[in-house]
C-alpha positions as CSV (number, residue, x, y, z in Angstrom):
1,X,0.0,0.0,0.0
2,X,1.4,3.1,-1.0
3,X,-1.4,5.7,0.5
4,X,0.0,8.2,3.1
5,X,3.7,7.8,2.4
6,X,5.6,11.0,1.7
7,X,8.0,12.0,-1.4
8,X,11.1,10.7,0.4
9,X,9.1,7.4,1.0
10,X,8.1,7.3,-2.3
11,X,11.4,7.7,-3.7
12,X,12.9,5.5,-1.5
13,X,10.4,2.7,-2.8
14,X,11.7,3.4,-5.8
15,X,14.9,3.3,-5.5
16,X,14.5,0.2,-4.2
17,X,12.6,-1.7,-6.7
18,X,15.0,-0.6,-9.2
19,X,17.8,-2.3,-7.3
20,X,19.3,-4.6,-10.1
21,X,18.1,-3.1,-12.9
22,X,19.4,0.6,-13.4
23,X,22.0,-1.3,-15.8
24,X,19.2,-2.7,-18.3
25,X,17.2,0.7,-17.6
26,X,20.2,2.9,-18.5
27,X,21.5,0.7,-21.6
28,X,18.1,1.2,-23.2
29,X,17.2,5.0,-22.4
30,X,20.8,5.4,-24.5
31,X,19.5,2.7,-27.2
32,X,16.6,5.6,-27.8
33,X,19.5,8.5,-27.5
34,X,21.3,6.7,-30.4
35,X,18.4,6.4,-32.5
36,X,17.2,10.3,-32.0
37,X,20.8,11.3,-32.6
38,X,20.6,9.2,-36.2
39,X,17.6,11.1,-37.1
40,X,19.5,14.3,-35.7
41,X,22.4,13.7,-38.0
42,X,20.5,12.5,-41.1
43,X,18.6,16.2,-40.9
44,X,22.0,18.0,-40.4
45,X,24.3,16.3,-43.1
46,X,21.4,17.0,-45.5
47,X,20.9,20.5,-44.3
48,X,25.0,21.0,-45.7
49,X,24.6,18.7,-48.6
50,X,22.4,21.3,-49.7
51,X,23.8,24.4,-48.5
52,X,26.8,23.4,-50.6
53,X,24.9,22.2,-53.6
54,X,22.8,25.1,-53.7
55,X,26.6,27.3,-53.4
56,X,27.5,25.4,-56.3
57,X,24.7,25.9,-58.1
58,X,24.1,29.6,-57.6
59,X,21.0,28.8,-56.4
60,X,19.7,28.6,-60.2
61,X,16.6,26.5,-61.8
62,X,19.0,23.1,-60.9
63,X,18.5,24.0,-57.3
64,X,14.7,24.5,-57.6
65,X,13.9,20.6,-57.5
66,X,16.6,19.9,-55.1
67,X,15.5,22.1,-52.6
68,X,11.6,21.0,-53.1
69,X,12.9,17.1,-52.8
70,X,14.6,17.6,-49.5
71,X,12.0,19.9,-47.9
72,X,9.8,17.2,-48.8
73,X,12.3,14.5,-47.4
74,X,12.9,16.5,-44.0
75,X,9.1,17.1,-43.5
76,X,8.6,13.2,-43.7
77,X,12.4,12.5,-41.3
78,X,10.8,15.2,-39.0
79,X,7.4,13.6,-38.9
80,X,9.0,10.2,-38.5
81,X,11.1,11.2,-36.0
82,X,8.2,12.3,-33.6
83,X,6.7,9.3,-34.5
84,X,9.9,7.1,-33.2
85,X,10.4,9.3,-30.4
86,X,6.8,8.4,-29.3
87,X,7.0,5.0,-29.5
88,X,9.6,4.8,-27.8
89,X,9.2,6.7,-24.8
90,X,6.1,5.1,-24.4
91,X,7.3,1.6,-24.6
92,X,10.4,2.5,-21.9
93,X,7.5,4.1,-19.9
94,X,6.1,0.6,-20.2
95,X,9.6,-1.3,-19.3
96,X,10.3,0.7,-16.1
97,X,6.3,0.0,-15.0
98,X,7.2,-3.7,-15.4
99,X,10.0,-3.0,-13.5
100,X,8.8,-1.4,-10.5
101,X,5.9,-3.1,-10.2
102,X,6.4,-6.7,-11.4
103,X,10.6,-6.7,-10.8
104,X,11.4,-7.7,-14.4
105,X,11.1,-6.1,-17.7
106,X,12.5,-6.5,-21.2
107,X,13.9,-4.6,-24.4
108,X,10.6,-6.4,-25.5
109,X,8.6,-3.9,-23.6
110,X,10.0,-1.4,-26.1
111,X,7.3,-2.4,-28.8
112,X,4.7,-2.0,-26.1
113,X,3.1,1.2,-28.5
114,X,3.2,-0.3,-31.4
115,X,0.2,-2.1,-33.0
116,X,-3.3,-0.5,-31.8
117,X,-2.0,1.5,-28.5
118,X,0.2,3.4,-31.6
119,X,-2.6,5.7,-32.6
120,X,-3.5,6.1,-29.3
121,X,-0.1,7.5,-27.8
122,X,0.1,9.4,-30.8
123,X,-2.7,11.3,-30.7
124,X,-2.4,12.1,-26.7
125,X,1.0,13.7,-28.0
126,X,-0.5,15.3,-30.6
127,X,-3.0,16.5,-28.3
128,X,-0.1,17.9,-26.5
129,X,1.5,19.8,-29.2
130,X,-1.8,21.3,-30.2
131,X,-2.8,22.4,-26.7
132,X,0.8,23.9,-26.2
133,X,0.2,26.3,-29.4
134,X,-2.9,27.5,-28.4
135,X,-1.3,27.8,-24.3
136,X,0.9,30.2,-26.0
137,X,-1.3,31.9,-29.3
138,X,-4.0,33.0,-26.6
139,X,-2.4,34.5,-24.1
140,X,-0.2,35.8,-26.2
141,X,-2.9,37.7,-28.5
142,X,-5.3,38.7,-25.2
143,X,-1.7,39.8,-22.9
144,X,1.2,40.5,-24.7
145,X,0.3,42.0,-28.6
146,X,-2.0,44.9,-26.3
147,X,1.4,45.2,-24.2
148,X,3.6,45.4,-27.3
149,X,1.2,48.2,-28.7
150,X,0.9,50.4,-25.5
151,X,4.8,50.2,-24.5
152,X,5.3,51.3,-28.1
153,X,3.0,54.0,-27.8
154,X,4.3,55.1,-24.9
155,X,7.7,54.2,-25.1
156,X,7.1,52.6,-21.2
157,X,9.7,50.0,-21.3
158,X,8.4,48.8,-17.8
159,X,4.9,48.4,-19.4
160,X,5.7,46.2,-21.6
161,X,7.8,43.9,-18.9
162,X,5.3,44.4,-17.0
163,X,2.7,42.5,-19.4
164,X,5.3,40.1,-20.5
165,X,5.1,38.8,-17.3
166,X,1.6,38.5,-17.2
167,X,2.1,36.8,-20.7
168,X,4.2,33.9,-19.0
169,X,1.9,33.9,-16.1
170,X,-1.2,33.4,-18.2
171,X,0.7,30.6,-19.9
172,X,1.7,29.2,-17.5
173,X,-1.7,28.9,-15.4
174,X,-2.9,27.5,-19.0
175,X,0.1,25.0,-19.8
176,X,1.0,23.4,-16.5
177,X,-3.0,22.0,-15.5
178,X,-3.2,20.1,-19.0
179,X,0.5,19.0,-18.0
180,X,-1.0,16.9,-15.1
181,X,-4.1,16.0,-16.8
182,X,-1.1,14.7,-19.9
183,X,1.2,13.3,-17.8
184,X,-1.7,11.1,-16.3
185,X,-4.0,10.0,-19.2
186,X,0.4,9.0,-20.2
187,X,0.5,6.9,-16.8
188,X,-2.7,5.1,-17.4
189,X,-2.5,4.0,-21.3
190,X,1.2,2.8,-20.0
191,X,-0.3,0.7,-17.5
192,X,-3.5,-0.6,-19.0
193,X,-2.8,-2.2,-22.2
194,X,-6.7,-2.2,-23.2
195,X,-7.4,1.3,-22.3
196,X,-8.5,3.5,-25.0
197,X,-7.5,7.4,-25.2
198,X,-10.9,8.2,-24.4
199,X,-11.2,6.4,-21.3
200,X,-7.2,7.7,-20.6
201,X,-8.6,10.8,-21.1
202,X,-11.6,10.4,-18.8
203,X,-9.5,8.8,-16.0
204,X,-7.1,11.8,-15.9
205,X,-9.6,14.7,-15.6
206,X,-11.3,13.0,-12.4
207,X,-7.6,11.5,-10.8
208,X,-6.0,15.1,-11.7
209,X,-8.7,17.0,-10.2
210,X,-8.1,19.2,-6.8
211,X,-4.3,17.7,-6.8
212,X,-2.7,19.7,-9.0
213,X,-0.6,21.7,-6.7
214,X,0.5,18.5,-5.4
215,X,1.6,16.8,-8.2
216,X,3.9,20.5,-9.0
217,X,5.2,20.2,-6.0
218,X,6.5,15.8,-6.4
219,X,7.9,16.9,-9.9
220,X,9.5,20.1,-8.5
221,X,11.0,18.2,-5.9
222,X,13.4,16.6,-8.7
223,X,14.7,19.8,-9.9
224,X,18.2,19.4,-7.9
225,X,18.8,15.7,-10.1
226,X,17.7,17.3,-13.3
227,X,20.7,19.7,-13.0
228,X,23.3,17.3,-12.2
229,X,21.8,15.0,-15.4
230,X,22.7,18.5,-17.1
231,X,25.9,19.5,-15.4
232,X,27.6,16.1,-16.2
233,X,26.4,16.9,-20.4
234,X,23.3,14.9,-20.2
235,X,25.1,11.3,-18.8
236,X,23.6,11.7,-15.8
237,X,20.3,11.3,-17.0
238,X,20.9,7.9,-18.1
239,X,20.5,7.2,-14.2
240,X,18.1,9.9,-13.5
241,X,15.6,9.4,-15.6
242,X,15.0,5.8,-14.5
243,X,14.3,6.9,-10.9
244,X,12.1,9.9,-11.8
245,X,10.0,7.9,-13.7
246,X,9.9,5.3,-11.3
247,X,8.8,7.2,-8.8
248,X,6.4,9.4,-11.0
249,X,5.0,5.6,-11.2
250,X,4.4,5.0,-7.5
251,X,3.1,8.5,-7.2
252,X,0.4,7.7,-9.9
253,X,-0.4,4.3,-7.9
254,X,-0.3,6.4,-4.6
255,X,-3.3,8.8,-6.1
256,X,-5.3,5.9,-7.7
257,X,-5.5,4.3,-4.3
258,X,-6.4,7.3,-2.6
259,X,-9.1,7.5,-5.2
260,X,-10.0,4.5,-5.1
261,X,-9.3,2.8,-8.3
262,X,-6.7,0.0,-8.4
C-alpha cells in the first residue's frame, strides 16, 4: 500500500525496486539517445549537402527541385522522428512500469506502443502539441500583442515587462494544468494495455482533479537531479531518468489508491 507515504518514502520505494536493474534501464534509455541522434544527424548532413549544392549551383533553376525534394524528405524524417520518439518513450515508460511493479522487464517492452496503443499514444501527444500552441497563441494575442502596442506608444519599457510577465503567467496557469491531466492519461495507457484514449482521457480529468498543486510540488522536488543530469552533459540522466520515472510511477499508484481505483 502506498497511501499516506511522503515523497522521500516514495522515492525511497523506488529506488528500491530498481535495485538490479538501473543497468538494463540505463542501456536502453541510451539505445533511444542513439536512435534520436541518427535522425538528428540524417537532418544536419542533408541540411549541408544542400547548402553546398545550392553554393554550387548559384541557387539557379537546378537548385529548384533539389531544394523541393529535400523539404519534402525533411518534413517526412521530422514527422517520423516524432513518431519514433513516441513510440519509444512510451514503450520504456512501459519497461520501467514492469519493472517497479512486477521486478522484471525487457527490451521487449519497447514495442509496447506499437500495433493498436500506436494511434492512441500518438494522438495524446499530438493532443499535446496542439494544446501547447494555443497555451501560448491566446495569451499571447489577449496579454502580450496589447502590451507590445501600449509600450510602443508610450515608449514605457516597464509596461511592456510588466505584461510580459503577465504573458508567462497566463501561460503558465494554462500549460501546467493540461500538463498533469497529460502526464496522467500517459500513466494510465502505459499501464493498461486495453485502455482506450478516451477512457485515458476520462480517468485523468477526475484523478488530476483538486491535486494539482500536489503533483507540481513531487515533480519540483526533482529539480536538484535534473541539473546534475545536465551539469555532467546529459550522462547523468541515463540514471536519472529511471528513478524519476519510477517514482512518478508509484506516485500515480499512490493517487489511484487514494481514489479508489486500483
Amino acid at each position: 500500500m502506498l497511501a499516506g507515504m511522503t515523497r522521500a518514502q516514495l522515492k525511497g520505494q523506488a529506488r528500491a525496486r530498481l535495485s538490479g536493474q538501473y543497468g538494463n534501464m540505463a542501456g536502453t534509455l541510451f539505445l533511444i539517445y542513439l536512435i534520436s541522434l541518427v535522425f538528428t544527424m540524417v537532418l544536419v548532413f542533408g541540411f549541408a549537402f544542400f547548402g553546398a549544392f545550392s553554393y554550387g549551383a548559384g541557387m539557379s533553376g537546378a537548385a529548384v527541385p533539389v531544394l523541393a525534394a529535400f523539404v519534402v524528405l525533411a518534413v517526412g524524417i521530422v514527422i517520423l522522428y516524432f513518431m519514433a520518439v513516441q513510440i519509444l518513450m512510451a514503450g520504456y515508460a512501459r519497461m520501467v512500469y514492469r519493472g517497479v511493479t512486477e521486478g522484471e522487464s525487457s527490451l521487449n517492452d519497447l514495442t509496447y506502443a506499437l500495433n493498436r496503443r500506436m494511434l492512441r499514444f500518438l494522438g495524446l501527444s499530438l493532443l499535446m502539441v496542439l494544446v501547447s500552441f494555443l497555451a501560448a497563441i491566446i495569451p499571447m494575442a489577449v496579454v502580450l500583442l496589447p502590451g507590445l502596442l501600449i509600450a510602443s506608444a508610450n515608449s514605457g519599457v516597464s509596461v511592456f515587462w510588466l505584461l510580459y510577465g503577465g504573458f508567462l503567467l497566463a501561460y503558465l496557469l494554462f500549460i501546467i494544468p493540461f500538463l498533469c491531466w497529460y502526464w496522467t492519461a500517459f500513466m494510465a495507457l502505459t499501464e493498461n494495455p486495453d485502455c482506450t484514449l478516451k477512457e485515458a482521457m476520462t480517468f485523468a480529468r477526475i484523478l488530476v482533479r483538486g491535486r494539482i498543486w500536489r503533483m507540481i510540488k513531487f515533480q519540483l522536488s526533482f529539480l536538484g537531479m535534473y541539473a546534475l543530469g545536465y551539469i555532467s552533459f546529459g550522462l547523468g540522466y541515463l540514471w536519472v531518468m529511471p528513478y524519476s520515472l519510477a517514482s512518478n510511477i508509484l506516485f500515480y499508484q499512490q493517487l489511484k489508491e487514494e481514489q479508489g481505483t486500483f
